[in-house]
C-alpha positions as CSV (number, residue, x, y, z in Angstrom):
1,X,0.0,0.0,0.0
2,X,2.5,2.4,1.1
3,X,4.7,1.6,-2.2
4,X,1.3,2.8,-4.0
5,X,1.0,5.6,-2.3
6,X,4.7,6.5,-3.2
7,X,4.4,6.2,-6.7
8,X,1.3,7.9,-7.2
9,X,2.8,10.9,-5.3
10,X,5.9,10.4,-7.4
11,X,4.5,10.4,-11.0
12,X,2.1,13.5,-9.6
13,X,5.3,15.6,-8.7
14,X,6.1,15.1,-12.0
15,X,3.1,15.9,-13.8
16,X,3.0,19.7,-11.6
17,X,6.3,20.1,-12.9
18,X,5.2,19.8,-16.5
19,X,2.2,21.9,-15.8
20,X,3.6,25.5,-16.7
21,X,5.2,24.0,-19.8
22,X,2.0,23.0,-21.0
23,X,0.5,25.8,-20.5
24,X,3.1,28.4,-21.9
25,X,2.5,26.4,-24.7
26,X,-1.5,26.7,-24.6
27,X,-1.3,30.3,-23.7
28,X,1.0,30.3,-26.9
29,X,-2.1,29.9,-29.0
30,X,-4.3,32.4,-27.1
31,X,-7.8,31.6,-25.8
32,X,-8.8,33.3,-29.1
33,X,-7.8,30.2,-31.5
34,X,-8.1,27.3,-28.7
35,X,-12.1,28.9,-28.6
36,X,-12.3,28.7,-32.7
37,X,-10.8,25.1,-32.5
38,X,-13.2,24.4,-29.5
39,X,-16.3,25.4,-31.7
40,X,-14.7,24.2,-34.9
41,X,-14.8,20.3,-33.0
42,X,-17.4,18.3,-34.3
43,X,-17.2,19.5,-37.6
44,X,-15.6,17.0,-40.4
45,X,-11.8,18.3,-41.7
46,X,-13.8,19.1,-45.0
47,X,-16.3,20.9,-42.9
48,X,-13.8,22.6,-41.1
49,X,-12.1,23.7,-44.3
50,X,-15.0,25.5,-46.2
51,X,-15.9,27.5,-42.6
52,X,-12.3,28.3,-42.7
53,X,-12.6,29.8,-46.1
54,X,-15.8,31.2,-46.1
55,X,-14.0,33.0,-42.9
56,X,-10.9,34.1,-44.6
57,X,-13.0,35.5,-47.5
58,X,-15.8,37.5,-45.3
59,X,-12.7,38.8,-43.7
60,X,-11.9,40.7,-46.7
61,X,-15.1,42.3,-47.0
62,X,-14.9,46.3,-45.8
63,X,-18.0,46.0,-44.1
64,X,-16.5,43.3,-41.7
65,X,-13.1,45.4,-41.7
66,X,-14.4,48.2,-40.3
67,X,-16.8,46.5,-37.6
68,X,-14.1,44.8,-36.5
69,X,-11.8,48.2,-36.1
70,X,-14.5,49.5,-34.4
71,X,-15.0,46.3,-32.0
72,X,-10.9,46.9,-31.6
73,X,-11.6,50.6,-30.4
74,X,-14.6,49.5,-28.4
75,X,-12.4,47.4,-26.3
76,X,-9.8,49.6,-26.0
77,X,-11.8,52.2,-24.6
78,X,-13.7,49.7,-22.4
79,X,-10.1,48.8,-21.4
80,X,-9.1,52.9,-20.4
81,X,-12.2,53.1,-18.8
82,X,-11.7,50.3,-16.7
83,X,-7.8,51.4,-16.0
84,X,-9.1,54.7,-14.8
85,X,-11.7,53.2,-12.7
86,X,-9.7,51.2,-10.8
87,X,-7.3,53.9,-10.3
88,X,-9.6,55.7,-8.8
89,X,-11.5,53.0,-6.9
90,X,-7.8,52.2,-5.2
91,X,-4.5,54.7,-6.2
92,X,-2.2,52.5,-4.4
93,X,-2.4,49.7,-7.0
94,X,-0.3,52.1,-9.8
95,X,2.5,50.0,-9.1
96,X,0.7,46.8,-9.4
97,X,-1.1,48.0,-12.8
98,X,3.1,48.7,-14.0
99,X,3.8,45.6,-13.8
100,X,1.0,44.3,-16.3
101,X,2.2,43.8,-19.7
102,X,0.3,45.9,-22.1
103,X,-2.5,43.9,-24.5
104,X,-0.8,42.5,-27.6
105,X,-4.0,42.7,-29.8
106,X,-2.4,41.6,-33.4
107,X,-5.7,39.1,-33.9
108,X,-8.4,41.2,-32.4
C-alpha cells in the first residue's frame, strides 16, 4: 500500500512540474484560437475547411473590416475606462497595474 502511495505521489510531482510548460504552450495559442478550435470540433476536416474559407474571404469584405476596427476601439476604450476606474477606486495599485504587460491585440 505504502509503495502505491509513493508512486502515485511520485508520477504526480512530476506531472505539476510539467504543468507550466503545458501551458506556456497553450497560452501560446491564445484563448482566441483554442475557442475557434473548441467550436470548430465536431465539424468533419472538410467541414472545417469550407468554414475556414468562407472566414478568410468575409474577412476581406470592408464591411467586416471596419466592424471589426471599431470592436478593436470598443475594447480599447472599455479597457481605459476600466484602468481609470480602478485607479480611482484604489491609487495604491499604480505600481501593481506597471507591472501588467500591455495587451498584444495583433488578432483582435
Amino acid at each position: 500500500m505504502k509503495m502505491k502511495l509513493l508512486i502515485s505521489m511520485s508520477i504526480l510531482g512530476m506531472a505539476l512540474q510539467f504543468t507550466p510548460v503545458a501551458r506556456g504552450q497553450d497560452e501560446e495559442q491564445g484563448r482566441r484560437g483554442r475557442r475557434w478550435e473548441q467550436r470548430l470540433a465536431n465539424l468533419s476536416p472538410e467541414e472545417r475547411q469550407k468554414v475556414q474559407a468562407a472566414r478568410r474571404k468575409a474577412m476581406q469584405e470592408p464591411s467586416v473590416q471596419a466592424a471589426r476596427e471599431k470592436m478593436r476601439q470598443a475594447h480599447k476604450e472599455f479597457r481605459d475606462a476600466m484602468h481609470g476606474a480602478m485607479l480611482k477606486a484604489d491609487p495604491s495599485i499604480q505600481p501593481i497595474l506597471n507591472k501588467i504587460p500591455a495587451p498584444n491585440r495583433g488578432g483582435i
